[in-house]
C-alpha positions in Angstrom: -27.8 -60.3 129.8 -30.7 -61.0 131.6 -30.6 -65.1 131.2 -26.9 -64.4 132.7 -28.0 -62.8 135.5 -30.5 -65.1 136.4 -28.2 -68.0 135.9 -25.8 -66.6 138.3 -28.3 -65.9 140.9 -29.9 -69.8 140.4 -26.0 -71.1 140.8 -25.6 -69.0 144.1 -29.2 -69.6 145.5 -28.1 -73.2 144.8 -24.1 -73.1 146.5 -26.0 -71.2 149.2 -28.4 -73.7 150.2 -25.9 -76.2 149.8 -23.4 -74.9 152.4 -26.8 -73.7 154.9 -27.5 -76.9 155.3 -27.3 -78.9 158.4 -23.8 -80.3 156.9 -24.8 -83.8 159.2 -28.5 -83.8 157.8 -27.2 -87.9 157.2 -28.0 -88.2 161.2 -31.1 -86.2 161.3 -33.0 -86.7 158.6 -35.7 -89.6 158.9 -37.8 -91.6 156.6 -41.2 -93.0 156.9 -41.4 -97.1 155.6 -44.7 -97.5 153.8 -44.4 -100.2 151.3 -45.9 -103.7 151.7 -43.2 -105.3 149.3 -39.6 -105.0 147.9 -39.0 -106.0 144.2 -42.2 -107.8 144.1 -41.3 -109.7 147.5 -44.3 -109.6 150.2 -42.4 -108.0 153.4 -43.5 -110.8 155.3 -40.6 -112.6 153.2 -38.1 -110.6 154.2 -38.7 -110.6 158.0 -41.6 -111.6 159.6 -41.3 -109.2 162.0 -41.7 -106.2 159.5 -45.2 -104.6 158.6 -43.9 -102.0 156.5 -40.8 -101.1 154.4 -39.5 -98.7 152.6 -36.6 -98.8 149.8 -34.6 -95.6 149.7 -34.3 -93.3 146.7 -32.9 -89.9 145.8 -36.4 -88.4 145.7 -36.8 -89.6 149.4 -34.1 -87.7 150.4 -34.9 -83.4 151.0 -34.0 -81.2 148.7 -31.0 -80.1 150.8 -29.3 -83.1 151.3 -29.7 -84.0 147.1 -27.9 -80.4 146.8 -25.4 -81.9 149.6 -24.8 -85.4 147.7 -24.3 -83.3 144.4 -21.8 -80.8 145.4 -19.4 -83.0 147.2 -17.1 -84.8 145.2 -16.5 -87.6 147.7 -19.9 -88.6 147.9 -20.0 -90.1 143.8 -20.2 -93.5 143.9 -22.4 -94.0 147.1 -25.8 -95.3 146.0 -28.8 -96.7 146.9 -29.2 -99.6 144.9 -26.4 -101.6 142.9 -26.4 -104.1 140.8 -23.9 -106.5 140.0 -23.4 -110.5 140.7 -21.8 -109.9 144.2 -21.1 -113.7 144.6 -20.1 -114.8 141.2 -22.8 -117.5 141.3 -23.8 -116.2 137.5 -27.7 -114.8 138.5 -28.1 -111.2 138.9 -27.9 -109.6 142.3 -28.9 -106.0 143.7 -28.4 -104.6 147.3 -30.9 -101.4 148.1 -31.0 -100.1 151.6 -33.8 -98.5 153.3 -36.1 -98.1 156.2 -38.0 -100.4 158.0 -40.7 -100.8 160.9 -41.8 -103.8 162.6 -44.7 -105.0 164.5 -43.9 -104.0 168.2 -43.4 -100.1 166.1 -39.7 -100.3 166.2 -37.8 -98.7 163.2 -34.9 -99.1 162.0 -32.4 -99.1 158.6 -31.5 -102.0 156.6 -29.4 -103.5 153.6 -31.3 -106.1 151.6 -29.5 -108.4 148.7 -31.7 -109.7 146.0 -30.4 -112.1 143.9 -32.5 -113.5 140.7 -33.1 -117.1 139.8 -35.5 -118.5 137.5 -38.5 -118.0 139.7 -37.9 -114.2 140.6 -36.0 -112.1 143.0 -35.6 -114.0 146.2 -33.7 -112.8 149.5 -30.1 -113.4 150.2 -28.7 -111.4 152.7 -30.5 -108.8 155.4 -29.0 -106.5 157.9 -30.6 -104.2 159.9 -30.0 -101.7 162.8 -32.7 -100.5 165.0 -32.3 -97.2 165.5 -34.0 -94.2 163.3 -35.1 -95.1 160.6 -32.6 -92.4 158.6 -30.8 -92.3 156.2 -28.0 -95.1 154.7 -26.2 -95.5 151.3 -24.1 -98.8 149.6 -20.9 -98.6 147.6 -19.9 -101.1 145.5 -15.7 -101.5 145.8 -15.8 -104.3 143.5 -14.4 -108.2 144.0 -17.7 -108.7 146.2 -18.1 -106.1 148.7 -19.8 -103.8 149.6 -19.8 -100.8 151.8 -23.2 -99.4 153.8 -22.8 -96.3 155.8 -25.1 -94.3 157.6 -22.9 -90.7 157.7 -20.5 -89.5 155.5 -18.0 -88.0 158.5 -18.0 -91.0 160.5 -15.2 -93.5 160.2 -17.6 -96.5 160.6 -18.7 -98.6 158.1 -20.1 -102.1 157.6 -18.4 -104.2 155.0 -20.5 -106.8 153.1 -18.8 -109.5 151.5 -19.1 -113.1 150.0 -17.1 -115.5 152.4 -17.9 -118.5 149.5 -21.1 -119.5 151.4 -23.4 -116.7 152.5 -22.8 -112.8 153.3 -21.4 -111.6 155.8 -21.3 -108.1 157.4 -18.6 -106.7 159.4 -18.1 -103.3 160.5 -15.0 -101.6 160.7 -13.8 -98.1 161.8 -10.8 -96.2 159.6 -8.8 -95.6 162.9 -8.9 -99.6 163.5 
């Protein structure tokens, strides 16, 4: 009876801290970048103008906001890091997202796609917004595209795709 009880008290401690969050922790919280590389690639390769950089993960993310991402249904499917061959060149690609700060002490967010050849991961498609470095997640919809967002009650989203030469990002609102 006691291991019941103390279930039902961890499942409501959970719920509640769940629903006392700040329910737009997405534009609040902030992440420091720290790394030197992505996937083995100096950040100096990505952008020159970068000095540090940091990939996102759950673990980044406060305990809060995991509770958030696991107790809404609508969230499942938003990641941050996919793989898949976006282009259907044949080589493996993956898009992460994360944080970035450059050498004047701007920050910022960004979507990177990696795609593998024979000699490693190499870059082939970068966005970034200068802003907070905050949070961001990618979806993949499948035939090539993929969607980055920075809040989960926003109608705005970018839209990566393939055009048949290089990436391209366009960002699109639900009410357009």
């Amino acid at each position: 009876m006691m291991k019941l009880y103390m279930a039902v008290c961890a499942s409501l401690l959970s719920y509640s801290l769940a629903i006392a969050i700040d329910k737009s922790w997405w534009l609040t919280e902030t992440y420091e970048a720290s790394e030197l590389q992505i996937q083995g690639i100096p950040i100096a390769n990505i952008d020159s103008a970068w000095v540090a950089a940091s990939v996102l993960r759950r673990d980044s993310l406060s305990s809060g906001a995991q509770i958030y991402l696991d107790s809404h249904e609508w969230t499942r499917g938003w990641s941050f890091s996919l793989k898949d061959d976006f282009n259907k060149d044949g080589f493996k690609d993956r898009a992460v997202v994360g944080v970035y700060r450059d050498k004047t002490g701007a920050a910022g967010t960004f979507i990177l796609i990696l795609t593998h050849k024979k000699n490693g991961w190499g870059k082939a498609f970068l966005a970034t917004e200068k802003d907070e470095p905050g949070f961001s997640m990618i979806k993949n919809e499948g035939q090539g595209l993929i969607l980055w967002t920075h809040c989960f009650e926003c109608d705005t989203v970018a839209e990566i795709h393939w055009d048949g030469k290089s990436y391209k990002a366009e960002y699109s609102s639900a009410g357009d």
